[in-house]
C-alpha positions as CSV (number, residue, x, y, z in Angstrom):
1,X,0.4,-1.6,5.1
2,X,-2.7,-1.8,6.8
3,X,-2.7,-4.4,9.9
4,X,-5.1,-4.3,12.9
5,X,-4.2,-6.0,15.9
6,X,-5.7,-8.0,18.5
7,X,-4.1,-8.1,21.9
8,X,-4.7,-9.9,25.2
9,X,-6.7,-9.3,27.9
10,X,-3.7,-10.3,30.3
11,X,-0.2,-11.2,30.5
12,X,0.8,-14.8,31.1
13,X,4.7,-16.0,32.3
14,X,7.7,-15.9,30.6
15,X,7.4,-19.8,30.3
16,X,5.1,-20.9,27.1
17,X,3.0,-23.4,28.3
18,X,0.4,-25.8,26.2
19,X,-0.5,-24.5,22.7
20,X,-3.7,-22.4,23.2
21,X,-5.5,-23.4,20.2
22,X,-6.0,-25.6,17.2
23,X,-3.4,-26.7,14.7
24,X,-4.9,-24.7,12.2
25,X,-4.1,-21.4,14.4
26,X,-0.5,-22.3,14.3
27,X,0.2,-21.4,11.1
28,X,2.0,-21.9,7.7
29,X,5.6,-23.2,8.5
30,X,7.0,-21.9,5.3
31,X,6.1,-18.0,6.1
32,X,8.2,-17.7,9.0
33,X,12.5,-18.2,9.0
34,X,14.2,-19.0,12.4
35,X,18.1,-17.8,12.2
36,X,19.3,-21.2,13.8
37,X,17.3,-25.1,14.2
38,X,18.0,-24.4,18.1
39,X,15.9,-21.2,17.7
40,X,13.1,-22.5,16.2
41,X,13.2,-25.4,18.7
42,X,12.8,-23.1,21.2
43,X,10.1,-20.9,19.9
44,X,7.8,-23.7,18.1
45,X,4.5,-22.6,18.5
46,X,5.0,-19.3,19.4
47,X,5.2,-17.5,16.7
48,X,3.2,-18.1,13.4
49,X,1.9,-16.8,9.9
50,X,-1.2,-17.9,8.2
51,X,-1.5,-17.1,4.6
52,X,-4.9,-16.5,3.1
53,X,-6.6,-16.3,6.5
54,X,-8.4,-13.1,5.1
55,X,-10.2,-12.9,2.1
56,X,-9.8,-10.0,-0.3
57,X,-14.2,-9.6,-0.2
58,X,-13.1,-9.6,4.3
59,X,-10.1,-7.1,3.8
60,X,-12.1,-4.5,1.5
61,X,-15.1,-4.6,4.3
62,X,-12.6,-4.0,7.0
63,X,-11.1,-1.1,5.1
64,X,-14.4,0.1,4.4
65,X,-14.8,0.1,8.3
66,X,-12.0,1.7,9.6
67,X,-10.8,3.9,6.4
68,X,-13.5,6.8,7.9
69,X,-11.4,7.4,11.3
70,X,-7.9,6.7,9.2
71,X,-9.0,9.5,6.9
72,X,-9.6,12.1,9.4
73,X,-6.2,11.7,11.3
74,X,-3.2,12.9,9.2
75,X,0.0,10.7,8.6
76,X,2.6,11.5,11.7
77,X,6.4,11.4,11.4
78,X,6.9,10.5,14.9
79,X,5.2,8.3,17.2
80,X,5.7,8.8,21.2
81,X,8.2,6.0,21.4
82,X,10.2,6.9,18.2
83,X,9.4,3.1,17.4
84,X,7.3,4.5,14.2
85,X,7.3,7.0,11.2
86,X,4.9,7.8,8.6
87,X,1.8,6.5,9.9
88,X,-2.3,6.7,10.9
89,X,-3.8,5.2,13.4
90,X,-7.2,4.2,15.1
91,X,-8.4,2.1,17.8
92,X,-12.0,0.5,17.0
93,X,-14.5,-1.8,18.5
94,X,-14.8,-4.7,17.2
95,X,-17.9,-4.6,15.2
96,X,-19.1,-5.3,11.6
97,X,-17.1,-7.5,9.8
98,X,-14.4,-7.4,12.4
99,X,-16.4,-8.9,15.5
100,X,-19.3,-10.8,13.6
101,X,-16.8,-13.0,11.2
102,X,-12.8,-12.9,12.0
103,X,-12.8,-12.1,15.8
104,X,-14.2,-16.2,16.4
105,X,-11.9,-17.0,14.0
106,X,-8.9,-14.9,15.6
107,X,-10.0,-16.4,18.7
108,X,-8.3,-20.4,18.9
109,X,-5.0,-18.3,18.7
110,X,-5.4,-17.5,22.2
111,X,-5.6,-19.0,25.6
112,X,-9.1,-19.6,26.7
113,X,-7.8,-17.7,29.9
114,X,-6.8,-15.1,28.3
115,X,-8.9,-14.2,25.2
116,X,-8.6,-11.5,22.7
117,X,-9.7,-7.9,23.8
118,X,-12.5,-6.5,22.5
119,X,-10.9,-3.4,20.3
120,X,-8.6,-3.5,17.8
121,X,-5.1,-1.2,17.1
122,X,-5.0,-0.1,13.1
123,X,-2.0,0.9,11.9
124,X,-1.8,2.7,8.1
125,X,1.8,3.3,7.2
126,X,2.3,5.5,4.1
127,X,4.5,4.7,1.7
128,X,8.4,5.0,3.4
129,X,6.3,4.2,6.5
130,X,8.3,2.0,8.9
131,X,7.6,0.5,12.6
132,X,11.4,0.2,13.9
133,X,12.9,-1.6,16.8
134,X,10.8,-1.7,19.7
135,X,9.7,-3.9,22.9
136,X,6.0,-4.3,23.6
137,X,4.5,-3.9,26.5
138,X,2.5,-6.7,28.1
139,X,0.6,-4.4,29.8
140,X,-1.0,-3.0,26.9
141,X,-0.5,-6.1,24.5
142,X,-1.2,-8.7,26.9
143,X,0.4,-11.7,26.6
144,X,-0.5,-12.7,22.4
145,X,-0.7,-10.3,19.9
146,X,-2.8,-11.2,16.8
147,X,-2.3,-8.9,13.9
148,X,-3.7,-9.3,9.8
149,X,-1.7,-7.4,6.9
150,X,-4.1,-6.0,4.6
151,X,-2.7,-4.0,1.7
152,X,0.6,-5.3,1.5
153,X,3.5,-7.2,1.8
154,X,6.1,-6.9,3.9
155,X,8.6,-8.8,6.6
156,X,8.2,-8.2,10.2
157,X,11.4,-9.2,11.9
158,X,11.6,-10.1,15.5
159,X,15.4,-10.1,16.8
160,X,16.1,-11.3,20.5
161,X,17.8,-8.6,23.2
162,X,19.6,-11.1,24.9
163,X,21.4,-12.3,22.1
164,X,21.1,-10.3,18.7
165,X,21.9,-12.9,16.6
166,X,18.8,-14.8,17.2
167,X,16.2,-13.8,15.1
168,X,12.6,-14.5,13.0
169,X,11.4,-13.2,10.4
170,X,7.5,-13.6,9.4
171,X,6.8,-13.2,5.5
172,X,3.3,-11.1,6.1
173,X,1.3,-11.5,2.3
174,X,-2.1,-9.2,2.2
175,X,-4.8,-11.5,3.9
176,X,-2.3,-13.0,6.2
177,X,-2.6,-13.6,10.3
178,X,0.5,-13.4,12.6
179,X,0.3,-14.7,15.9
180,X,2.9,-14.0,18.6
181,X,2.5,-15.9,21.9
């Protein structure tokens, strides 16, 4: 797997407020399972998949881009918050095909207050690869996180602290956008 994420430039509170973009940055309803209708209720608009959003031309010039620095680095067992294993990654500008052509199009995902920041996170997991339970930080995410899947599937599953038995699961395909808000 091969996602790059977009962050934030600054958190927002707790309480959602008015979608921040278009419907078309929402999302494909059938890529993303709520464990409950009162869940979903309550997180409508916050979370979202959409398939395709990448074409396979787009996702083999961003590997092109960022496979030099992913090359140099070797794969690491343990990342500093034990929240990964087996992976490379890189933080890059973002330029080329990244900044000229899916950055505007990455960018109705966001509020206009808060718009995406101008480097991206890539993460290569190797095969047995795994990100594992973990919180983000808004001070380093920001308040939405924007991330494409590149090279292959996978589930990223999202499970509430409060109550453990709430939960969301986002079906990522290669090409694919997730939004969190």
């Amino acid at each position: 797997a091969l996602p790059a994420a977009f962050g934030a430039s600054r958190a927002l509170p707790a309480t959602p407020g008015p979608r921040s973009g278009p419907a078309e940055a929402e999302g494909d309803p059938g890529l993303v399972r709520f464990s409950s209708p009162e869940l979903e209720r309550r997180l409508r608009g916050l979370a979202g998949v959409r398939g395709g959003f990448v074409s396979e031309e787009e996702a083999a010039e961003l590997l092109r881009e960022v496979e030099p620095a992913l090359r140099r680095g070797r794969y690491q067992r343990d990342h500093w918050d034990r929240a990964i294993s087996g992976y490379r990654e890189t933080e890059r500008d973002l330029g080329g095909v990244l900044g000229g052509s899916l950055l505007p199009r990455v960018a109705p995902s966001f509020p206009p207050h808060a718009p995406p920041r101008p480097r991206a996170h890539v993460l290569d997991l190797e095969p047995g690869g795994a990100v594992g339970p973990h919180v983000d930080s808004t001070k380093f995410c920001g308040c939405t996180i924007a991330g494409l899947s590149l090279l292959s599937s996978s589930v990223l599953r999202l499970r509430s602290l409060r109550d453990p038995r709430d939960h969301l699961e986002l079906l990522l395909e290669p090409g694919s956008l997730y939004v969190l808000r």
